[in-house]
N, C-alpha and C positions, 0 to 999 in steps of 0.2 A: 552861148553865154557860159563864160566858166563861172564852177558852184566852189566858192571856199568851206571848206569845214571849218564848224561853228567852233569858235573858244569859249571855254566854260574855265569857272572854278570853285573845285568841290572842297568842303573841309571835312575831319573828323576832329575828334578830341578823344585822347586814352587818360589814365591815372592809374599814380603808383602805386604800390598796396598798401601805403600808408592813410591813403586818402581816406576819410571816416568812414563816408559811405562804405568804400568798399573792403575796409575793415568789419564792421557789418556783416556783409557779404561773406566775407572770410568765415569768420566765428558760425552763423547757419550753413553753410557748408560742412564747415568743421565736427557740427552737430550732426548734420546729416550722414558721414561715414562713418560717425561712430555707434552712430544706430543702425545703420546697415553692415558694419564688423558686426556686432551681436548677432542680429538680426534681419536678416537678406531682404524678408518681407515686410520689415517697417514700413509703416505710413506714418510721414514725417510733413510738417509744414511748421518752418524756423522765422522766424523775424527777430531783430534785432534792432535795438535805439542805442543808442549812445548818448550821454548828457555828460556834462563835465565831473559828475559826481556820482554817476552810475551805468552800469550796462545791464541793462533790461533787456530777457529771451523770454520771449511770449513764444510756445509754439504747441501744434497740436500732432498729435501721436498718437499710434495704436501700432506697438512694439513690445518685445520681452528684451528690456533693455533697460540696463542703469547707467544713467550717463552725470557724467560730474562738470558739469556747465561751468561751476568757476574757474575750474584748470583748465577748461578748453578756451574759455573767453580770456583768460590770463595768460597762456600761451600763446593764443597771436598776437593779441595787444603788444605785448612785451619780448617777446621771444623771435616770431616771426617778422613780425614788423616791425619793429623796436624802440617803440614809444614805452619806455623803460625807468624814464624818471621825470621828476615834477619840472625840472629843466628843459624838456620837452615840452612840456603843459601836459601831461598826461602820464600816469604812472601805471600800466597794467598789471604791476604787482600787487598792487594795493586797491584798486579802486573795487567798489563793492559791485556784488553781481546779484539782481534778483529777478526768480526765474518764475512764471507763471505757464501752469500746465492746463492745457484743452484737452480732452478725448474728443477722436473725431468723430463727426455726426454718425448717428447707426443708420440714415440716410443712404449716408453718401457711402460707408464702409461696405453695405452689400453690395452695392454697384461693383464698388473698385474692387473687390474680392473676386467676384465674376469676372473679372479683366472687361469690365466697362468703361468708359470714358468716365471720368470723377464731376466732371464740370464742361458747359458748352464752350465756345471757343474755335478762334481759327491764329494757327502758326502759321510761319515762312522761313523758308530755309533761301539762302542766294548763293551764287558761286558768278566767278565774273576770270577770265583768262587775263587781266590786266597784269596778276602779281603770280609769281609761282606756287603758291600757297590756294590761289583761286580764289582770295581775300579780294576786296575793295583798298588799293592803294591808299589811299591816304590811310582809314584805320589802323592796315597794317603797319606802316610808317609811325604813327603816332603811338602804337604800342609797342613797336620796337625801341623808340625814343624813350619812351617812359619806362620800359625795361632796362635800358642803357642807365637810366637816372638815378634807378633803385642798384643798379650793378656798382656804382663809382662811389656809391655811399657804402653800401655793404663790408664792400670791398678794401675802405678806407683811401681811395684815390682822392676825393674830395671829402675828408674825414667829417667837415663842417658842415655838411647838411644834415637837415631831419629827414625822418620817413615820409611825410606829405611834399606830393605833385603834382603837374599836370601836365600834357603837353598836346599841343595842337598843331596839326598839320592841313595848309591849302596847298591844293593840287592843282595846277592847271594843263586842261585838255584839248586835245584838238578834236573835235569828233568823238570819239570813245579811246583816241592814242593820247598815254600821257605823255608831257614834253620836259616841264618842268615842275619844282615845286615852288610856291608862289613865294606862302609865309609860313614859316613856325612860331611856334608861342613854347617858352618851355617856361614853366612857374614851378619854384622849388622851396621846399622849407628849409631854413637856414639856423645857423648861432647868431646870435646878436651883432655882435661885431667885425661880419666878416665885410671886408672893402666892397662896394659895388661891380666896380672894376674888374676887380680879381675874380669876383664868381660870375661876369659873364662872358669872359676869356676862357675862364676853365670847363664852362658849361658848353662853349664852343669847341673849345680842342678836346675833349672827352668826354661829351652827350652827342653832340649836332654831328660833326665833322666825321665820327667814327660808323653814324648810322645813315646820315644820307649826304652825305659829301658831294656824291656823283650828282645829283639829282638839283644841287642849289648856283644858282652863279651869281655874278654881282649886284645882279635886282630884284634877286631874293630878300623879302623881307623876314629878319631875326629880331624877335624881341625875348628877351630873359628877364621875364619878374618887372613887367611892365609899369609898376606901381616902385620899382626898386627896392623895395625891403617888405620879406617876407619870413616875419619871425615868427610872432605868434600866431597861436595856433587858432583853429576859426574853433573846435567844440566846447573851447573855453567858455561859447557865449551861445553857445547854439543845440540841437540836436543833430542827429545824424539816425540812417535806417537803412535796412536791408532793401533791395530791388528801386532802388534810385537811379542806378546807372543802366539801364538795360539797353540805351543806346550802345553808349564802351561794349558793352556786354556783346551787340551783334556786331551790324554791320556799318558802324558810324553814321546812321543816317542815309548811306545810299542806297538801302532795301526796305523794303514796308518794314512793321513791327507790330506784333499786337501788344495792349497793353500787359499780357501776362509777363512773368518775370520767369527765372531761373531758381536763383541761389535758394538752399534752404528745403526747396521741394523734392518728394522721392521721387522718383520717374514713374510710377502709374498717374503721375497727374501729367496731363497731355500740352501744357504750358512747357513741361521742360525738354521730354521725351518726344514728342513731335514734333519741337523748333526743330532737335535734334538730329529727326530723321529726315527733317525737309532738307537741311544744309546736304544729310547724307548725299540725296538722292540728285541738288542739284548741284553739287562737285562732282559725280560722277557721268551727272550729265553733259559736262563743259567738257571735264578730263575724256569724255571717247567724242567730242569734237562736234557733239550734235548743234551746239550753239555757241558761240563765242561767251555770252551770259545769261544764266537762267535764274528764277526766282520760282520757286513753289508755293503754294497757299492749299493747306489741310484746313479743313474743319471737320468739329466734333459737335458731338449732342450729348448731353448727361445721360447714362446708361446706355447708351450705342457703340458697338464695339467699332466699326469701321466708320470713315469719314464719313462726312455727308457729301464733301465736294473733294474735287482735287485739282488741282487748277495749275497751268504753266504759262509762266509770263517770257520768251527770248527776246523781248526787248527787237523785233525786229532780225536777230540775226541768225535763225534758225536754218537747220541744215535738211532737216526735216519736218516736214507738218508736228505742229504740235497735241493734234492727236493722235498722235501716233505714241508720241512720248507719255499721253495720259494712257493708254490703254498698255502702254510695256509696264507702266508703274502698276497699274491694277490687276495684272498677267502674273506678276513679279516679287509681287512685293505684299506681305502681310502688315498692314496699317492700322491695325488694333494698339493697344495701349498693351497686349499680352505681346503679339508681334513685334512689335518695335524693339520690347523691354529683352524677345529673347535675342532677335535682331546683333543688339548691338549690346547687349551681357551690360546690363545698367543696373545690375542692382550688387553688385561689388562697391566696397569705397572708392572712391574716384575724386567726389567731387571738388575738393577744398583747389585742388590747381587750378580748376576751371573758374572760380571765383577773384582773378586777376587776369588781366591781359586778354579779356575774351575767353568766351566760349568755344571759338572756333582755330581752325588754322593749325593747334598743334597737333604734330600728328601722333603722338601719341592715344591720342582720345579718339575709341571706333569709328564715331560719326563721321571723322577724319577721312577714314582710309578709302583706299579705289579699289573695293574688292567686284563689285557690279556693273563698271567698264563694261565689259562681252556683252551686258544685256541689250545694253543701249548702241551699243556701235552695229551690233546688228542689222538695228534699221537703218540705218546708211545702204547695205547691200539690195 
């Protein structure tokens, strides 16, 4: 009996950095490098709301550090992202900023001094050979999209959109080969009176077309701003907050997630700095060919320096036993919240990029790189 490979279809969703949420996200980032310029060894925890009439920074700290919250949260608002006047629905020149300050528990501050774990917990890091990045396709489709969207505005190719978007991509698979893309969805903020028409031609010929052309054919389904008018703005009527999107953030939904977030945290908390080193260790698991896709799972215990588990998932396509692959990481690799930190040099400002487009895939950011190939290729011989 011949076996067909199964067809599937996967989706993600990305957003541009206008989106509030990850406006948000932005501004506690933003907070967080400027407490680690000062001060290397801050311990920082940022949150951020947005209301139509205020941006509220709650956050907790134990730093020699002065930080001026209104000119950072003013500066992306308005500079970065460019919700810049009331004509946008939002003015980050003007809108007021109030900041409320925590010290962190003296609890939890001996721990994390100690280079202990701050909090219990278990990360995941994934890597999967489908895209060159070792991204999960669709994701990275959908943040390339949504990068294209914030590029055509910036840039004034399409001068008539606002900073808020969204774009989604389905993928359809055969097995684990992708063939095509199913559907996109790109949703974009606009001027009032732009024609329907015209912006979803333009968002075809200079969003869609530039970034997955190859990928779509004539029963591709495209929708642009599916509701057709997308003016106003949604925090007119709403709140918005920091660590909402921490799907966008990973892996669109094709890899576990714990509920811990990213943005905002300094890397001795094991939420950010262990997602971190799981993605490390399983892109360089994929890049030296041990498995076509791997996913990691760390856990932690509050005041435990090393994991309690360490766990590999190849989804079936292993090259090698997958104990093998736990005992090179545990031969290898120091998994402390101190090792990690020195690992991959996290306590430099960094983070404000990694608060759009994902945390992962650029390769500028350590976690990035394929410098531990030779460890793992190894075991092949």
């Amino acid at each position: 009996m011949i076996q067909t490979k199964m067809v599937k279809i996967l989706t993600s969703e990305s957003v541009t950095s206008g989106h509030p949420d990850k406006m948000a996200d932005q501004i506690s980032d933003a907070v967080l490098d400027e407490a680690l310029r000062q001060d290397p060894n801050a311990r920082v925890a940022c949150e951020v709301m947005l209301t139509a009439k205020k941006v509220i920074i709650a956050w907790e700290i134990k730093a020699n550090a002065k930080i001026d919250f209104e000119e950072i949260a003013r500066d992306i608002i308005a500079n970065k992202v460019g919700f810049d006047s009331l004509e946008k629905f939002y003015d980050g020149n003007t809108i007021p900023v109030e900041v409320l300050i925590v010290e962190q528990s003296p609890d939890i501050s001996q721990g994390v001094d100690a280079w202990w774990a701050g909090d219990q917990g278990l990360m995941f890091g994934y890597a999967t050979n489908e895209t060159m990045e070792l991204m999960p396709f669709p994701i990275f489709y959908a943040h390339l999209l949504a990068k294209q969207l914030e590029k055509v505005r910036k840039e004034g190719i399409l001068p008539y959109l606002y900073p808020d978007g969204k774009t989604q991509v389905s993928v359809q698979y055969e097995g684990d080969k992708v063939v095509r893309i199913d559907s996109v969805v790109v949703s974009t903020q606009h001027q009032e009176d732009i024609d329907y028409k015209q912006l979803k031609e333009d968002i075809l010929e200079f969003v869609i077309q530039p970034v997955i052309g190859e990928w779509i054919d004539q029963n591709t389904k495209i929708f642009v701003n599916p509701t057709w008018k997308f003016h106003i703005w949604w925090p007119a009527a709403d709140t918005w907050l920091t660590w909402r999107k921490i799907i966008v953030d990973t892996y669109g939904g094709l890899a576990r997630h714990w509920w811990g977030a990213f943005s905002g945290k300094d890397p001795t908390k094991v939420d950010r700095s262990a997602a971190y080193m799981a993605r490390y260790l399983a892109k360089n698991i994929v890049a030296a060919w041990l498995a076509d896709k791997a996913e990691i799972q760390l856990s932690y215990a509050i005041w435990v320096a090393q994991p309690l588990s360490i766990y590999v998932d190849t989804f079936g396509t292993w090259k090698v036993d997958t104990d093998k692959i736990i005992n090179a990481i545990r031969e290898n690799f120091d998994l402390s919240p101190a090792g990690i930190i020195k690992k991959l040099d996290l306590t430099k400002p960094q983070y404000l990029p990694t608060a759009t487009y994902g945390h992962f895939w650029n390769p500028d950011y350590s976690w990035e790189r394929l410098e531990d190939m030779e460890v793992f290729k190894e075991l092949l011989i």
